[in-house]
OpenMM code with the backbone's topology and positions (N, CA, C; nanometers):
from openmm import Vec3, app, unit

residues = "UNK UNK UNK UNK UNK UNK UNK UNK UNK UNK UNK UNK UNK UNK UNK UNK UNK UNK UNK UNK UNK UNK UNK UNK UNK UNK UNK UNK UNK UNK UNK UNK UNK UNK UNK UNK UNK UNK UNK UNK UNK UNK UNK UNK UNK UNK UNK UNK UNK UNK UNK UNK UNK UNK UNK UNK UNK UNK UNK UNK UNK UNK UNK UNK UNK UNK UNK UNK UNK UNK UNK UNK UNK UNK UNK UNK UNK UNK UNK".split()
positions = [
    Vec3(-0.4216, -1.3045, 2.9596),
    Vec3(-0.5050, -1.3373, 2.8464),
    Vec3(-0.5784, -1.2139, 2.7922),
    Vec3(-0.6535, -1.1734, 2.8842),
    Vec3(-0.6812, -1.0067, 2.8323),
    Vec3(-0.5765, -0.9251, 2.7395),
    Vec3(-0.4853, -0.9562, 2.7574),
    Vec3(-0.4206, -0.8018, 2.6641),
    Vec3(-0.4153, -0.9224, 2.5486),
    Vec3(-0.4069, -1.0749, 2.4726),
    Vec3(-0.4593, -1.1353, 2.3549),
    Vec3(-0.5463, -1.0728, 2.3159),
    Vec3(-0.7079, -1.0285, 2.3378),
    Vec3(-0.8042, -0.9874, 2.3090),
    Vec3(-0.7683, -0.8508, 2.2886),
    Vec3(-0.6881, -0.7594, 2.3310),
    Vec3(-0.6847, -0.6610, 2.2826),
    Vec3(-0.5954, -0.6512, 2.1730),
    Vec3(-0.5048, -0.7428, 2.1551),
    Vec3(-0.3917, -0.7213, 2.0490),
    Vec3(-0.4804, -0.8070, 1.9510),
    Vec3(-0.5032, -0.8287, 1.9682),
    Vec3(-0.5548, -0.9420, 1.8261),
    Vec3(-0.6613, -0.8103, 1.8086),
    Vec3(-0.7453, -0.7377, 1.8022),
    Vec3(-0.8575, -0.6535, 1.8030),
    Vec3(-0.7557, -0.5170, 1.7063),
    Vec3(-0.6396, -0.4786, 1.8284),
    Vec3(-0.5492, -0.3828, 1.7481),
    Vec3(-0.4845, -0.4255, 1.6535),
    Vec3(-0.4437, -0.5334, 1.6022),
    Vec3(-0.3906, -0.5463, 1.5131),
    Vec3(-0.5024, -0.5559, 1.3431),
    Vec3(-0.6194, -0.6126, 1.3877),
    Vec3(-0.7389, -0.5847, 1.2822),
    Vec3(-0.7271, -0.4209, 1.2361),
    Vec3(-0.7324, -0.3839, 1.3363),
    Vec3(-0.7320, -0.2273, 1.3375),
    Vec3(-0.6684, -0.1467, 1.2923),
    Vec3(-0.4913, -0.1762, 1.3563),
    Vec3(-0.4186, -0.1319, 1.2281),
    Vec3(-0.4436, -0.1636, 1.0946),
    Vec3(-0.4425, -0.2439, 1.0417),
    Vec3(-0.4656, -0.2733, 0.9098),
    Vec3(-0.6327, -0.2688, 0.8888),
    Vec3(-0.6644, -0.1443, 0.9440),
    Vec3(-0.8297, -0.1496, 0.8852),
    Vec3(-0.9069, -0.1790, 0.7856),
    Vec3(-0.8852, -0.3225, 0.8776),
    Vec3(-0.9888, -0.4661, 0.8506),
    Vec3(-1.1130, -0.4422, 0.9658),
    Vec3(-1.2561, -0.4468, 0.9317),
    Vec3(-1.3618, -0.5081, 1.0388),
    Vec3(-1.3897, -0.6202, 1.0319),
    Vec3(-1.4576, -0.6776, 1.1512),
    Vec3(-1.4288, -0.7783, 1.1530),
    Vec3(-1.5018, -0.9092, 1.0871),
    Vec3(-1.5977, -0.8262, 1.0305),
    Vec3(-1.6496, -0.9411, 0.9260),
    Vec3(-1.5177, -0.9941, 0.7990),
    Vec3(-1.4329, -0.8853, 0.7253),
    Vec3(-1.3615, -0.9340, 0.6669),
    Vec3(-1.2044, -1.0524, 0.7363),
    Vec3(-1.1978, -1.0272, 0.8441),
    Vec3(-1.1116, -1.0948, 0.9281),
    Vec3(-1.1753, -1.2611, 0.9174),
    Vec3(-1.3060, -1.2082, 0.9882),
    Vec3(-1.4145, -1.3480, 1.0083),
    Vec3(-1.4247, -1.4247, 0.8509),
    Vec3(-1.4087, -1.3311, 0.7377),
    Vec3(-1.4171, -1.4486, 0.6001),
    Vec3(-1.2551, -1.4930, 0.5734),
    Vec3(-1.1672, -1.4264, 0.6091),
    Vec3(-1.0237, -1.4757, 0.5883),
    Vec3(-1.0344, -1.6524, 0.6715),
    Vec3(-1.0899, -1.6052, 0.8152),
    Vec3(-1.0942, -1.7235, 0.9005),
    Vec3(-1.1675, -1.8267, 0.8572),
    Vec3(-1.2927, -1.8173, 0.7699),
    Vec3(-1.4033, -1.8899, 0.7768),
    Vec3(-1.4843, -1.9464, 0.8625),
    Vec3(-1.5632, -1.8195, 0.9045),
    Vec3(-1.6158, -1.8305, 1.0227),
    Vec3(-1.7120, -1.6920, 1.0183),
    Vec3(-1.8654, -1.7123, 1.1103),
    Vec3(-1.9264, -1.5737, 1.1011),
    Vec3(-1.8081, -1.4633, 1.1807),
    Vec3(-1.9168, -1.3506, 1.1756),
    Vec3(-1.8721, -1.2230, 1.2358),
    Vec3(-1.9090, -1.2637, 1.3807),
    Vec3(-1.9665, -1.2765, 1.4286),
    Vec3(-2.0479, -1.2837, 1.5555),
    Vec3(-1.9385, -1.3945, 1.5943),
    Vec3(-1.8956, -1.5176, 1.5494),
    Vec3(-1.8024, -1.5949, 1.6077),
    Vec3(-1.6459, -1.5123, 1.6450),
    Vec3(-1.6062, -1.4771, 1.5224),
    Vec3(-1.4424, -1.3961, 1.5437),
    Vec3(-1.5224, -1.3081, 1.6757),
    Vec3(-1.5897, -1.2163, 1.6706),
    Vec3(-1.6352, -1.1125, 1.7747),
    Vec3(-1.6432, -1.1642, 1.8861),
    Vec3(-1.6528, -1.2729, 1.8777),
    Vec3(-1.6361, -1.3383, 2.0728),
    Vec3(-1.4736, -1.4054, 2.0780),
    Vec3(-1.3764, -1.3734, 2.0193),
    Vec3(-1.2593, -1.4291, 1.9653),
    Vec3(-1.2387, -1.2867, 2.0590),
    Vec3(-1.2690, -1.1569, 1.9990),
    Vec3(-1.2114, -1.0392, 2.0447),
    Vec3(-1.2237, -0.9479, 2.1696),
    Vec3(-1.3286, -1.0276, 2.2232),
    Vec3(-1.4236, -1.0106, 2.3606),
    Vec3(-1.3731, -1.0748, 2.4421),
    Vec3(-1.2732, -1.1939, 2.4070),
    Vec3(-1.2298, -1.2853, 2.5153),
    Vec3(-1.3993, -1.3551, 2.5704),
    Vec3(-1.4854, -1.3894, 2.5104),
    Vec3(-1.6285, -1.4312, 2.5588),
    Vec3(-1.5479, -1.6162, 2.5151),
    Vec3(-1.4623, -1.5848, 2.4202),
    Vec3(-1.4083, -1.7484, 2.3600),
    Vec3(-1.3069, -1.7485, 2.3283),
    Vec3(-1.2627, -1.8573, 2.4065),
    Vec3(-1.1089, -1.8557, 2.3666),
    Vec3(-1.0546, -1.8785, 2.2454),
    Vec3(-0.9421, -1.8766, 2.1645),
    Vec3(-0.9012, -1.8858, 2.0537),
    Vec3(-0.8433, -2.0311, 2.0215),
    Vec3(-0.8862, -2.1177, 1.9433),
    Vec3(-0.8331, -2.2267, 1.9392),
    Vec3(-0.7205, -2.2307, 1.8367),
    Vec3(-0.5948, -2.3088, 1.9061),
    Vec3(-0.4898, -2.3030, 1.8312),
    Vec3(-0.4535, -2.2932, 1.6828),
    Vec3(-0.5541, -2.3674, 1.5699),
    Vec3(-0.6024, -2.3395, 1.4602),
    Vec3(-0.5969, -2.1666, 1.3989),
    Vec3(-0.6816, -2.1583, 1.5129),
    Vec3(-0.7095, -1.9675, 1.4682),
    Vec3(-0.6168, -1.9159, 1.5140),
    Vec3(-0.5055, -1.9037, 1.5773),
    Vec3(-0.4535, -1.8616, 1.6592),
    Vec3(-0.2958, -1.8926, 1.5651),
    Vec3(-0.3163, -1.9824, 1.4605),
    Vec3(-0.1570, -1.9384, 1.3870),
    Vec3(-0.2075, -1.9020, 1.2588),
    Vec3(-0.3592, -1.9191, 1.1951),
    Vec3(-0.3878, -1.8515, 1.0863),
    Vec3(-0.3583, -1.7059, 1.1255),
    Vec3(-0.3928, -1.6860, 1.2598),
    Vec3(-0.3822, -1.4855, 1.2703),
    Vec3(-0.2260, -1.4689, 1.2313),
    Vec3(-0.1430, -1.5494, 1.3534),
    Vec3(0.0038, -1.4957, 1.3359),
    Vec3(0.0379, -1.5077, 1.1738),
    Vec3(0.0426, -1.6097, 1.0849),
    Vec3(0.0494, -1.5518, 0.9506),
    Vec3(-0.0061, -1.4884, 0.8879),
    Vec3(-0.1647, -1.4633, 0.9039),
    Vec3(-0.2427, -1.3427, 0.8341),
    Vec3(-0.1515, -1.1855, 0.8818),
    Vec3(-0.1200, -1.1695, 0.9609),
    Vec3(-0.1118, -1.0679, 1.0573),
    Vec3(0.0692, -1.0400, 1.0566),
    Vec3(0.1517, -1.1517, 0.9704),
    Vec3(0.3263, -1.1725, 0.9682),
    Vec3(0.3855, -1.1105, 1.1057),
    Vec3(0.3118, -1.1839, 1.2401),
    Vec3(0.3652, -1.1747, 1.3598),
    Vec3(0.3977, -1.2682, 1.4288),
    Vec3(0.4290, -1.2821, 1.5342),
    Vec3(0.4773, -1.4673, 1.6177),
    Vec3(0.3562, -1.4663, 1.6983),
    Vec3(0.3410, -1.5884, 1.7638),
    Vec3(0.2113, -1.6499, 1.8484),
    Vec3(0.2698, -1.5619, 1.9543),
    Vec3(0.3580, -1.5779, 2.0303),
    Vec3(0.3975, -1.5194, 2.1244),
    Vec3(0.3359, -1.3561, 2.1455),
    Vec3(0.3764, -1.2863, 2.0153),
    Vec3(0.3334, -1.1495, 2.0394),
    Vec3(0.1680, -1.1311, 2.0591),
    Vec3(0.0826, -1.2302, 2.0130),
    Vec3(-0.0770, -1.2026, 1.9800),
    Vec3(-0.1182, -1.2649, 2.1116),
    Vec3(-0.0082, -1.3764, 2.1710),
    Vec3(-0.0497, -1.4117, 2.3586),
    Vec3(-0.0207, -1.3037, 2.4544),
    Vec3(0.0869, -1.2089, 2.4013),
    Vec3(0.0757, -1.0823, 2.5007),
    Vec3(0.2199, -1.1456, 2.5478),
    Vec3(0.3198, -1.2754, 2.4884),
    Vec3(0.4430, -1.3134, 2.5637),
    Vec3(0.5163, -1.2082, 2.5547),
    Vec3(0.5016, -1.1454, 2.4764),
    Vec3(0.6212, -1.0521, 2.3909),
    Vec3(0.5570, -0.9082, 2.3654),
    Vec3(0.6347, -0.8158, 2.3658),
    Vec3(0.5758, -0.6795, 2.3000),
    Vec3(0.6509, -0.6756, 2.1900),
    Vec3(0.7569, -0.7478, 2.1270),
    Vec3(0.8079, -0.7391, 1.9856),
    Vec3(0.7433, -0.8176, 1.8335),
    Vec3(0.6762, -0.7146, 1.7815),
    Vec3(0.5918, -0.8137, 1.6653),
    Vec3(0.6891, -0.8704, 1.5720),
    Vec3(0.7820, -1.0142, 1.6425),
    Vec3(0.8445, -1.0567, 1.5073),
    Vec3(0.7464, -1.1546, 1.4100),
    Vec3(0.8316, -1.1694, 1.3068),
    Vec3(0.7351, -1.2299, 1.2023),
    Vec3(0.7059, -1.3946, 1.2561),
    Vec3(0.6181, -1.3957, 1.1966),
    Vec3(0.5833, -1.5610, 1.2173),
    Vec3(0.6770, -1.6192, 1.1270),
    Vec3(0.6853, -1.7229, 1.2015),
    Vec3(0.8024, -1.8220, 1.2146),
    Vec3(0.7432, -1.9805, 1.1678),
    Vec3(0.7053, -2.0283, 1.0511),
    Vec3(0.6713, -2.1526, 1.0265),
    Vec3(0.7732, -2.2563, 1.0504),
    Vec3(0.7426, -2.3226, 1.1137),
    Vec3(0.8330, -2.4528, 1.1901),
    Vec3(0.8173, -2.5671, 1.1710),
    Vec3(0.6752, -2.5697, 1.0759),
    Vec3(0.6143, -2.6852, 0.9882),
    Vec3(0.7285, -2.7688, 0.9139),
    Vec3(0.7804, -2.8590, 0.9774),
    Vec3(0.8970, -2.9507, 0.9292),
    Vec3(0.8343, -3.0523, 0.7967),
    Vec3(0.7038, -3.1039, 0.7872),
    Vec3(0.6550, -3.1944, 0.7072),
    Vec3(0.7067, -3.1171, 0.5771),
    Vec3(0.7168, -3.2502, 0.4825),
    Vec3(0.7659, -3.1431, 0.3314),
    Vec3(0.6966, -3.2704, 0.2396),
] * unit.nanometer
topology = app.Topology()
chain = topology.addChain("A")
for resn in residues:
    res = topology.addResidue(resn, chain)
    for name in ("N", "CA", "C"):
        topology.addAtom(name, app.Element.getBySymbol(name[0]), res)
């Protein structure tokens, strides 16, 4: 779970975003995402596929399953 908190943190980073602007994409304070990146709170699934499409990576890579950032993958069958 630790290396989540760091990839989700590096990936803000690459694309230098802080994290207040991350935190208004999410809708949510700064101080909330910031315990998102601390691992102080876990990420609830919600936040956790807004990143993989904010971010055009898979859940897998931002859980640390994978070291390959493929793109997110919407699987959302409802139409």
């Amino acid at each position: 779970m630790r290396r989540m908190y760091r990839r989700i943190r590096d990936l803000r980073e690459d694309h230098d975003l802080n994290q207040t602007e991350v935190a208004k994409m999410l809708g949510m304070s700064q101080t909330g995402y910031s315990k998102y990146e601390t691992g102080e709170n876990d990420l609830p699934t919600d936040v956790l596929i807004r990143l993989a499409q904010f971010y055009n990576t898979s859940i897998d890579y931002l859980l640390g399953q994978t070291d390959e950032p493929k793109r997110y993958a919407n699987t959302d069958t409802k139409k």
